[in-house]
C-alpha positions as CSV (number, residue, x, y, z in Angstrom):
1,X,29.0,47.2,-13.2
2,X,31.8,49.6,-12.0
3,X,34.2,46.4,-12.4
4,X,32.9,45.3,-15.8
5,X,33.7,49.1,-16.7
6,X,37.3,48.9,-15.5
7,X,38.1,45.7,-17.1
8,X,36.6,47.3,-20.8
9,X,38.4,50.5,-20.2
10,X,41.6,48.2,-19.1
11,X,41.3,45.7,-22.6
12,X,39.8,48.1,-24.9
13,X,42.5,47.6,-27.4
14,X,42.4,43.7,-26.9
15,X,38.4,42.9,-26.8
16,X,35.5,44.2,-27.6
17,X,33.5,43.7,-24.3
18,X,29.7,44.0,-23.3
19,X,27.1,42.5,-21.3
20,X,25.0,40.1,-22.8
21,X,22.9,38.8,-20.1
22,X,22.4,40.8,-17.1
23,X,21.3,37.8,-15.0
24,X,23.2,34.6,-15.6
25,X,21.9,31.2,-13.7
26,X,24.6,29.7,-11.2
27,X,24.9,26.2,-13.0
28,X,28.2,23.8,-12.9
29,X,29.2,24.8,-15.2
30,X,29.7,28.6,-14.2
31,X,31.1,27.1,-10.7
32,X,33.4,25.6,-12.8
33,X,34.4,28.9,-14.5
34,X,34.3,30.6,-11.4
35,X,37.4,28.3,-9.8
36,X,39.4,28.6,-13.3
37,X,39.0,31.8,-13.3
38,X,40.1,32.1,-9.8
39,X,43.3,29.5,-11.1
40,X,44.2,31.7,-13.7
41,X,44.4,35.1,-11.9
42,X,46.6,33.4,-9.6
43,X,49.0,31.5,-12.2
44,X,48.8,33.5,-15.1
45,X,51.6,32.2,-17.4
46,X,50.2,28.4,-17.1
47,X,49.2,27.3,-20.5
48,X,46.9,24.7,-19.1
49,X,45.1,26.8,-16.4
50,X,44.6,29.2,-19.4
51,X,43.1,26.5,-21.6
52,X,40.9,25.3,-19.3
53,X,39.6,29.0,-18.5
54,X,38.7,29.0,-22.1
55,X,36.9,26.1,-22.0
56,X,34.5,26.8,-19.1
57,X,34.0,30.3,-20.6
58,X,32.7,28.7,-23.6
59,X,30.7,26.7,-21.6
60,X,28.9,29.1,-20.1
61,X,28.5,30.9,-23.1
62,X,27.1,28.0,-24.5
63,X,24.6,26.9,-21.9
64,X,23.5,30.9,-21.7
65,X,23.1,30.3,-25.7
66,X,26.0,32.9,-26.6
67,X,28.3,32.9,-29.3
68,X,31.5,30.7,-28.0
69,X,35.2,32.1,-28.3
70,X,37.4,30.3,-31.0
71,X,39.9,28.3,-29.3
């Protein structure tokens, strides 16, 4: 919780951010996200690591049945 406050405090004037689920399953899907999201804060100007960290977030949003992000 204390880092999800950071991160909102951090992006405020980028995103609106809040927790929608408290518990989310560990399906492929989030594994998935977990390693792009992992890729991305490790090469953060790559266009295509960034894509595909939008993907998998919508993913999981999906599978959680949450509204997706446009892309």
């Amino acid at each position: 919780m204390i880092v999800f406050k950071l991160l909102k405090k951090a992006h405020q004037d980028q995103a609106e951010m809040t927790i929608a689920q408290d518990i989310v399953p560990i399906t492929d899907n989030l594994a998935r996200w977990a390693l792009a999201e992992n890729a991305a804060a490790t090469n953060p100007s790559d266009p295509e690591v960034l894509q595909e960290l939008e993907i998998c977030t919508n993913d999981v949003l999906r599978e959680n049945r949450l509204r997706t992000n446009e892309l």
